[in-house]
N, C-alpha and C positions, 0 to 999 in steps of 0.2 A: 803196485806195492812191491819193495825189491824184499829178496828172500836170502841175500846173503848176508846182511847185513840187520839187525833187531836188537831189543831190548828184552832180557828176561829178570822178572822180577817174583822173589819169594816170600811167601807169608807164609808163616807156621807159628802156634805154641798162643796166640793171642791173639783175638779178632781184632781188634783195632788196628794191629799189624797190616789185615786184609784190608779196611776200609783207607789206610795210608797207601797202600801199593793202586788203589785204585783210584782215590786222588793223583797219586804219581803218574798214572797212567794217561789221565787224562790232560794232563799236563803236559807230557810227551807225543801226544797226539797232534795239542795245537806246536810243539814245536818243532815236531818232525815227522809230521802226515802219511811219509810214506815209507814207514818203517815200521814195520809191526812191531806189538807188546804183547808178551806170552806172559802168562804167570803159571805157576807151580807152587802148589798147596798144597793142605790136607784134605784127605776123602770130604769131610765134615763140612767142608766148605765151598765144595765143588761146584753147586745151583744157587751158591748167592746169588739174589738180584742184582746187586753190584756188578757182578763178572762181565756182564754184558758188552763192557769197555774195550775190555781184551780182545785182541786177535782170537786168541786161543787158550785153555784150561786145563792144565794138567793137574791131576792127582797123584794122589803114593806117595806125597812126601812125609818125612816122621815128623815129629813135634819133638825139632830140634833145632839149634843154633846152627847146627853144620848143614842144615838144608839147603843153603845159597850152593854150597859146595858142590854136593851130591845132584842139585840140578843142573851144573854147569856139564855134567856129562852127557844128557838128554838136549843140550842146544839145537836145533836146526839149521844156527848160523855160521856164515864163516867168522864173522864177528859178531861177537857178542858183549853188549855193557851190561852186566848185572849190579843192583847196587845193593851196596854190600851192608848200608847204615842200619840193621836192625832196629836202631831205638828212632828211626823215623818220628814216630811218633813222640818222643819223651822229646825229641828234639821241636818238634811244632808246640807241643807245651811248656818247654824252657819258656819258648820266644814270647807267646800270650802272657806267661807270668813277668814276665822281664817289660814286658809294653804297660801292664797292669801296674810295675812296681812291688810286684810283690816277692820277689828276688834283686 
């Protein structure tokens, strides 16, 4: 697995949040196996079963928007993709309601 090079991804402020990053996650896995996925969370949410996907689990973050930010200091990589799309999720239920017709 190379270690200069990863994916870090943050959930704060809303669980669903966390359940999207770890969809993402796992989706980044089959597309690029060998590159680790870190996340950075809140305490609260540190032993989801979910987590399990991740390389690795970081806590301390606030239940804030600017959390993506304040993790990108904590990187281990020389590159680092973080995505940045917080409403992840509002965006997968656009799409369902838009396939439904109901937008």
């Amino acid at each position: 697995m190379r270690t200069d090079e990863g994916f870090l991804l943050v959930a704060t402020n809303w669980k669903p949040y966390l359940t999207a990053a770890q969809m993402l996650c796992d989706s980044l896995k089959e597309f690029a196996p060998d590159h680790p996925v870190i996340l950075f969370t809140e305490d609260r949410w540190l032993n989801d079963p979910g987590n399990h996907i991740f390389d690795e689990v970081n806590g301390k973050m606030p239940r804030s928007n600017r959390a993506k930010l304040l993790a990108l200091k904590d990187t281990p990589f020389d590159v680092t993709v973080i995505w940045i799309r917080y409403d992840l999720y509002h965006l997968m239920l656009f799409s369902i309601w838009r396939i439904k017709g109901w937008v």
